[in-house]
Structures are given as C-alpha cells and as structure tokens.
C-alpha positions in Angstrom: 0.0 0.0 0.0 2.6 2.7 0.9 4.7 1.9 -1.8 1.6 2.6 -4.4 0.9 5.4 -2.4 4.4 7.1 -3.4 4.3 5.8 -7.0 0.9 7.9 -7.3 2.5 10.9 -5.4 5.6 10.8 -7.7 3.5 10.5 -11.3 1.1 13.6 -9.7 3.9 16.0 -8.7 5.7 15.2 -12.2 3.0 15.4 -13.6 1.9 18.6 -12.2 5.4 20.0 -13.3 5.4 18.8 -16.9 2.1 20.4 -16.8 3.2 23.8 -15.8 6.5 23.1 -17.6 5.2 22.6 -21.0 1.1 22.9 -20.8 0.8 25.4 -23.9 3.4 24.4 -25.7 3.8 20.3 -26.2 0.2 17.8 -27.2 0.1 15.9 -24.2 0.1 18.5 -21.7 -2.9 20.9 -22.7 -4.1 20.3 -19.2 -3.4 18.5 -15.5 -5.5 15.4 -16.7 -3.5 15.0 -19.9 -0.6 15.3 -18.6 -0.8 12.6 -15.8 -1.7 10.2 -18.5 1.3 11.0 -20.6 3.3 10.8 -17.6 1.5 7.4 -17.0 2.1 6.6 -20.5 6.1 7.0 -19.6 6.1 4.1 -17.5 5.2 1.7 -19.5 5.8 2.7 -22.6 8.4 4.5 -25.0 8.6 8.0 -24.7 8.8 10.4 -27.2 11.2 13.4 -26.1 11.9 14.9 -29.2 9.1 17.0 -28.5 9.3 17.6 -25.6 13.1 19.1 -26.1 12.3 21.4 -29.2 10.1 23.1 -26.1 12.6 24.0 -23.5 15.6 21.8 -23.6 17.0 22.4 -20.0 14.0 22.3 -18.2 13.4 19.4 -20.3 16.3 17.7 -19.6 16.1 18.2 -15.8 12.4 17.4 -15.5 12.8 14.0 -17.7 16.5 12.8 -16.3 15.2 13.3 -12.6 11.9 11.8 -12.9 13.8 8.8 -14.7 15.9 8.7 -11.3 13.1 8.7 -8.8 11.0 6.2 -10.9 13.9 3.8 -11.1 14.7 4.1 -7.1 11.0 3.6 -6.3 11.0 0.4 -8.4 14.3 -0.7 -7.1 13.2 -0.5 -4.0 9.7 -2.5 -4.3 11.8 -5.0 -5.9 14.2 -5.1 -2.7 10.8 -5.3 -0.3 9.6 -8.3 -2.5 12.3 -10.3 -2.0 13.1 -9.2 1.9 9.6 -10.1 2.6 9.7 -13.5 0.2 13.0 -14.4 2.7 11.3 -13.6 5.9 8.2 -15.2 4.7 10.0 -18.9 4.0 12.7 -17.9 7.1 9.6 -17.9 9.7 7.6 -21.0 8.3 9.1 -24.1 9.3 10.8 -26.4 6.0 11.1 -29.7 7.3 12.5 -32.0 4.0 13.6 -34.9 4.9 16.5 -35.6 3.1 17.5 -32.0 3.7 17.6 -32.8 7.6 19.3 -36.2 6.8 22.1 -33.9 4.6 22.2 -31.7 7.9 22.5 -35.0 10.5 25.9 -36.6 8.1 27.4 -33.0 7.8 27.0 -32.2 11.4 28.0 -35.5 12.3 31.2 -35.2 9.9 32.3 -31.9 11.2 32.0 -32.7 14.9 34.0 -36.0 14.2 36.6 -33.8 12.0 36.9 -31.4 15.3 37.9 -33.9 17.6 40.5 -35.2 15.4 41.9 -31.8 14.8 42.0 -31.6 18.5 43.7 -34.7 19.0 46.7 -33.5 17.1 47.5 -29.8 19.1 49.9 -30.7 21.1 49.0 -30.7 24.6 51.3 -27.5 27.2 51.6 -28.1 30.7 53.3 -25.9 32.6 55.6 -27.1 35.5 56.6 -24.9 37.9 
C-alpha cells in the first residue's frame, strides 16, 4: 500500500510540473489530466522526447533525467521489499525435508567427528613450575 501510495504521489507532482513546464506548448500537456496520462504513459511505454526538447531543452532535460531517477529508485526499492519479505516469509515458516535434515545430520556428524581429530593433534602444554 505505501509503496503505491508514493508511485501515485511521484507521477502527480511530475506530472503537475510537466504540466506547468510545457502545458501550452507540447500535445500531451494541454491540461493536468493529460498530462498525468502522458506521464503514465512514460512508464510503460516508449517516450517520445523529441518533442518535448524542441520546447525547452534544459528544463526538459532536468524534469525528464530526474523523474527517470526517482521512478527507477522507487522500483528498485519495491523489488528489494519483494524479496526481503519473500525471505522472511520462507525464514519464519518451518521447512522440514527430509533428506535436507538427513544432509544436515551426516554434515553435522562429519564436522564434529573432524573437530575432535583436529584436536587430538595440538599438542598438549603443561606448565611445571
């Protein structure tokens, strides 16, 4: 939920800025409900900026490159959540495989028996005073 939440807030506030950006000039921004479509449009789709550079190229620029940023961070991040909560999800429910827990049993069983011959062979110090 929060996470939609900030995608809508991003697309409105760009959208609101392409709007007052480019409204008069550039088809697609006539008005605020036009331009959240086309901004909508952007995220799924390929964008045409061609026209929107003949407009105003630095404003352009700066509006398109840091909406491109944000987007991409947002939807890093969701990404990132889906799989932190897919881990917790399968870390908190209890996996019990059988011939996982026999793997675990002759590896546990192979280690602890390779410790105490490891330990056999340190020498031994005693200290005589």
């Amino acid at each position: 939920g929060v996470w939609f939440f900030m995608l809508v807030v991003i697309v409105n506030a760009y959208g609101q800025a392409f709007y007052l950006a480019f409204g008069p000039d550039i088809a697609g921004f006539n008005d605020i409900y036009e331009s959240l479509s086309t901004i909508c449009i952007w995220l799924f789709a390929v964008v045409d900026f061609q026209k929107v550079l003949s407009s105003d190229q630095l404003i352009a620029s700066l509006l398109f490159v840091s909406f491109q940023a944000v987007y991409s961070v947002i939807m890093v991040n969701m990404f990132i959540v889906i799989l932190i909560r897919s881990y917790h999800n399968l870390k908190k429910a209890r996996f019990d495989d059988p011939i996982a827990s026999e793997i675990r049993r002759g590896l546990h069983l192979r280690v602890s028996r390779a410790q105490e011959w490891a330990l056999t062979l340190m020498p031994t110090f005693s200290f005589v005073s």
